[in-house]
N, C-alpha and C positions, 0 to 999 in steps of 0.2 A: 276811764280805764279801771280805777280802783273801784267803779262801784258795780261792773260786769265781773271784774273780781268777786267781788262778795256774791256774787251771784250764783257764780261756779262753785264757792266755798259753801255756800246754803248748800245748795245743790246734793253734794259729796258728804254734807253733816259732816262737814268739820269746824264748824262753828266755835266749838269751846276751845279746839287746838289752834287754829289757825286765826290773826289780826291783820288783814290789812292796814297799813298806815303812811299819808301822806307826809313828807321829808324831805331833808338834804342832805344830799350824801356825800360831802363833804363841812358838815355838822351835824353827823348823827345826834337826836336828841334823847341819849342813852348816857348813864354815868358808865365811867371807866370798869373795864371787866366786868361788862355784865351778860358776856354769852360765850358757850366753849365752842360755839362753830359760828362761824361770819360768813356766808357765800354771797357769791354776784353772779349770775350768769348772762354772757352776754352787753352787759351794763358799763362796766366800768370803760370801756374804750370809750364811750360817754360822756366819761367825767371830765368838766371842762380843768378842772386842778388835777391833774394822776395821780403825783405826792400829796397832795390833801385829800384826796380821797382813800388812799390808800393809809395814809396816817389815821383816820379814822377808823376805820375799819381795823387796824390794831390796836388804838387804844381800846374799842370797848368787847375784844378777846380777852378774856380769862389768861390768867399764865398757865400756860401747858396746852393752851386751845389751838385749837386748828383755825385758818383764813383757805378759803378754796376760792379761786377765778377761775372761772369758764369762757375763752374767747378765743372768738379767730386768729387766726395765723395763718402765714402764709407757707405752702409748702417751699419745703428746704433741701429737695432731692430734686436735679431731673432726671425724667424730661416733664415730672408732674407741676413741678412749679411755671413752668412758662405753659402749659395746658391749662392749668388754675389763672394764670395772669388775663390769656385770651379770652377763657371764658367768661370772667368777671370783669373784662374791660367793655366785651362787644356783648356776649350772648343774654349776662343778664338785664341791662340797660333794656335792650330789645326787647324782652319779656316783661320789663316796668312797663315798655308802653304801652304794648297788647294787651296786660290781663289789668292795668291799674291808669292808664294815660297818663300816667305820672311815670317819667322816665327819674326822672330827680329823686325820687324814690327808694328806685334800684342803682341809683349810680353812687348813693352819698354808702350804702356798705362799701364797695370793695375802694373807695376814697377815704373812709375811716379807719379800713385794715389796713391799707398801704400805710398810711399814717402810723399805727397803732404800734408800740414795741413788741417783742413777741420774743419767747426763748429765755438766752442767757441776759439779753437787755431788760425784759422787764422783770428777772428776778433783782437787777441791780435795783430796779424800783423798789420793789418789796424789799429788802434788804436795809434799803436808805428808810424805808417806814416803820421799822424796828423790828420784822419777823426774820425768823430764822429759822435753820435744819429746811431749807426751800429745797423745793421739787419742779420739775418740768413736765408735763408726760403729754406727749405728742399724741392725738387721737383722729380717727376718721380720713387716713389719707393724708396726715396734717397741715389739712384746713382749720380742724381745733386743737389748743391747747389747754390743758387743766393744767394752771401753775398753784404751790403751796409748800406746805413747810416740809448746802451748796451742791445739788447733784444734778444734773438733767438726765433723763430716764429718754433711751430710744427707741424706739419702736421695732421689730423685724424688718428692713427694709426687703429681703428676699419676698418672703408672704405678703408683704402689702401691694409690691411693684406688679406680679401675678396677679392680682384682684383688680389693678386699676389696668393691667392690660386687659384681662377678663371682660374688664364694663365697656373700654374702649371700641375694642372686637364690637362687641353688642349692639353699643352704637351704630359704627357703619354698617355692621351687616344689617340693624332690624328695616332700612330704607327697599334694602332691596328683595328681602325675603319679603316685605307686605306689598311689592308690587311685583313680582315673577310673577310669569305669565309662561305657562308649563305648554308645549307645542307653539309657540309664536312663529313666525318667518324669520330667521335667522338675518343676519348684517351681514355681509363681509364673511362667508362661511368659509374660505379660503386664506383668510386674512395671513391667518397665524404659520400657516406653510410656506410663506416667503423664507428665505434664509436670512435678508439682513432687509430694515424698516430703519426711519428716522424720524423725530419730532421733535418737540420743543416743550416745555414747561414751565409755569412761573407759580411760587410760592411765596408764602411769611413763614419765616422764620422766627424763632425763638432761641435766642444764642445766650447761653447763661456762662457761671463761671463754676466749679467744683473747687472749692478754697479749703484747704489742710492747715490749720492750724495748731502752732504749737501751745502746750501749757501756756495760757496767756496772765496766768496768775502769777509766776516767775517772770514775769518782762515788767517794770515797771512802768507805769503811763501809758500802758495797753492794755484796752480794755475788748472790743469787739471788731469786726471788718464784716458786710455784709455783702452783697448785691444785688443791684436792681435790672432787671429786663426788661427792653421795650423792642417791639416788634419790626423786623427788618423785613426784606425783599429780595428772593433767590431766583437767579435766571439759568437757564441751563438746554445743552444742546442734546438730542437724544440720540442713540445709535447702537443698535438692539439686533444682536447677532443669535440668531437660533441654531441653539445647539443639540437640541432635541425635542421633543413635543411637552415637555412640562418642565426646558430648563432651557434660558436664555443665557447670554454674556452681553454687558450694556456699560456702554462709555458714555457716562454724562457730565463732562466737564462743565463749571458754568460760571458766574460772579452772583456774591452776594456779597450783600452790607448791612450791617446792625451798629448797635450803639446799647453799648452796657453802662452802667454807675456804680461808684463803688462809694461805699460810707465807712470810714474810719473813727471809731468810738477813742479815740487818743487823747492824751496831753497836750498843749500847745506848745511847743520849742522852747517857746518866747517868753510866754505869760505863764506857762504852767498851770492853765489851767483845763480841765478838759473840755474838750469839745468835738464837735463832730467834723469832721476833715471829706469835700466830694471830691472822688475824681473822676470826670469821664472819658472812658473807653471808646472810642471809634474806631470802626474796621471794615476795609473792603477786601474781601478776600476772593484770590481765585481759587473756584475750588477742582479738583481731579480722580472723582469718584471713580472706581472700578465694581461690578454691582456682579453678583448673580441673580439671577430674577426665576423662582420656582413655583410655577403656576400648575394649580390645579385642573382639574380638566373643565374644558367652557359647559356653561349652564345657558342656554337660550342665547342670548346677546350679554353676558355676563361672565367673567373669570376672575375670580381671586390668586393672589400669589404673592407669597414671603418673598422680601429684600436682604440681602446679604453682602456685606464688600468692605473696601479698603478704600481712603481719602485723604489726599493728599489736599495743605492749604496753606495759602501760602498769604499773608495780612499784606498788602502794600500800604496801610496807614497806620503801620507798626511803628514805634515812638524807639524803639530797641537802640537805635544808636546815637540819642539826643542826650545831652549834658546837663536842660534844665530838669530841675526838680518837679516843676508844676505840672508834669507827665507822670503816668505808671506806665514802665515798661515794662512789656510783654515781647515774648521770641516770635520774631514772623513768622515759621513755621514748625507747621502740627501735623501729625501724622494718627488717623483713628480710625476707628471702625462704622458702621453702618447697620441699623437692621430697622427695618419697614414692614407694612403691609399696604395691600393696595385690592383697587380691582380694575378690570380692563373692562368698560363698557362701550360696546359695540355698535353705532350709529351706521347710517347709511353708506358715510363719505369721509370718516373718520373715529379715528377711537380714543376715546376719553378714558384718563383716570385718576381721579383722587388717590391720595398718598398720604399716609400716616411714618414719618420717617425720623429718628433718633440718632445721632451723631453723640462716640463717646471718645474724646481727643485722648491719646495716651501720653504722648509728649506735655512734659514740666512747662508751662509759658512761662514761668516768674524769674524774672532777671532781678538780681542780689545786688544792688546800687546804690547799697552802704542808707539809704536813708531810713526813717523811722517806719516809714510805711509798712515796709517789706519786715520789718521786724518781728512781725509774731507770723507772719505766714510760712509753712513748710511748703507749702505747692501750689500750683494754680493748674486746672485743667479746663478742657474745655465741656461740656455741655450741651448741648444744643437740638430742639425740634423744629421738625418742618410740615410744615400743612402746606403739598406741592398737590399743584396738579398739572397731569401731562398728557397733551394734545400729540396724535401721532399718525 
């Protein structure tokens, strides 16, 4: 690797500025202050010591110098972070195989980022390795973070969610604009003049948590609360009332179930000392969408059309009115909204359609039960995407 390095470096004639050099980066072989800028990119989630490597890296800063990390993260908004989750659990693994036959590859990143601290956690690392005046700054959709010299810096979440729906869009549409086929024989050319149709559908879900935290710097022995999503399973009944030629009314009640984690950066009661606290979340819920469905006008065997509505859900493996501790409880029901896109593809014998759909809970779930848990959180909401698709 270092000696294709030099090879680039010939290359560019930067020879007299630039040194490759073989190392350990958790013994740098540099005396104390001997550089105003330290960077890593990419690397340090590497480091089999974080705090030793990260110690290093500030002993041999200069006083007054900068330390910059460049690394993944995972996003901390949804509904991008559970579209970040799927797609680095399933999609990239699948592309280790195809383009490198080496799935193991592709699967040790997003096994390294889940692992890896990110945010207000790994400025605690830097902090405990002696730098100060620390910064966060969330980049790229934040997939990356630039951490460096107490503030975390946020990004516009308005302009960034618009960009990631932008590329979203793009996505499903680019499948079907590179295969329309302008004059084809139509499906079902009567289809959509029915007054009321029925189906069925089944999705993965992505049910995350939206956590408001108080100043955590005023609670003592509280330090962070995170959470983790793993992917459920949504069922649901169709029934799709035509209200006019580009607007529908559609009751799709149905059951889903997921399973979230949460990680508690606390003290211990006991010992006092810190450490990380799991709890997991299980839930089946019924849920009780009411939808408008605004469809564009059909293109050959194809129609797109925006999701709009109101959702009603109700957890039946809600913890809400249990007395032990070793539960987090949550209110069994939420009341939220709904917004989607989709398209209706038009087969012989039936009509298919993939669904891009965002669930954003309005109702508080977080029930106040005196214990330590709950003590730096002001709210819990719900979150949640769904990659449904509906047979009708």
């Amino acid at each position: 690797m270092l000696e294709v390095g030099r090879q680039k470096v010939t290359k560019r004639g930067m020879d007299p500025k630039v040194r490759l050099e073989y190392g350990d980066s958790e013994n740098i072989g540099y005396e104390d202050d001997s550089f105003d800028l330290v960077t890593a990119a990419f690397g340090v989630r590497n480091f089999e010591h974080l705090d030793q490597g990260l110690s290093e890296m500030a002993r041999v800063t200069r006083k007054g110098g900068t330390v910059i990390v460049l690394e993944f993260s995972k996003p901390t908004s949804s509904p991008f972070r559970q579209l970040y989750g799927f797609y680095s659990e399933y999609i990239l693994p699948a592309f280790g195989r195809l383009l490198s036959k080496d799935e193991s590859a592709y699967s040790y990143l997003p096994e390294s980022v889940k692992a890896f601290p990110y945010g207000s956690a790994f400025l605690e690392h830097m902090k405990a390795a002696g730098l100060s005046e620390l910064r966060c700054v969330a980049l790229d959709l934040w997939c990356s973070q630039s951490l460096h010299r107490e503030e975390i810096t946020k990004q516009k979440e308005r302009s960034l969610k618009m960009r990631m729906i932008r590329i979203v869009t793009l996505l499903i549409a680019l499948p079907l604009v590179l295969s329309a086929q302008r004059g084809r024989l139509r499906n079902q050319p009567k289809y959509d003049t029915k007054p009321l149709h029925f189906g069925f559908s089944l999705g993965i879900n992505y049910s995350d948590f939206y956590i408001r935290e108080y100043d955590l710097t005023s609670i003592p022995g509280y330090y962070a609360v995170r959470s983790e999503v793993k992917p459920g399973y949504t069922i649901r009944i169709v029934s799709d009332l035509r209200l006019t030629d580009n607007l529908a009314l559609r009751f799709v009640p149905g059951f889903s179930a997921t399973v979230r984690n949460l990680y508690f950066d606390v003290n211990d009661r006991f010992s006092g000392r810190r450490s990380t606290v799991f709890r997991e979340v299980e839930s089946a819920f019924i849920e009780v969408p009411w939808e408008l469905k605004f469809r564009g006008d059909r293109m050959d065997n194809h129609r797109w059309y925006l999701l709009a509505g109101l959702k009603y859900t109700l957890d039946l493996a809600s913890k809400m009115d249990t007395k032990e501790e070793e539960f987090f409880k949550l209110n069994r029901n939420d009341l939220g909204y709904e917004i989607g896109v989709g398209v209706d593809i038009y087969f012989e014998y039936f009509k298919f359609s993939p669904q891009l759909i965002a669930t954003f809970g309005q109702a508080d779930l977080l029930i106040q039960d005196g214990t330590l848990l709950v003590d730096g959180i002001r709210s819990i909401h719900t979150r949640a995407v769904l990659i449904n698709f509906t047979f009708e």
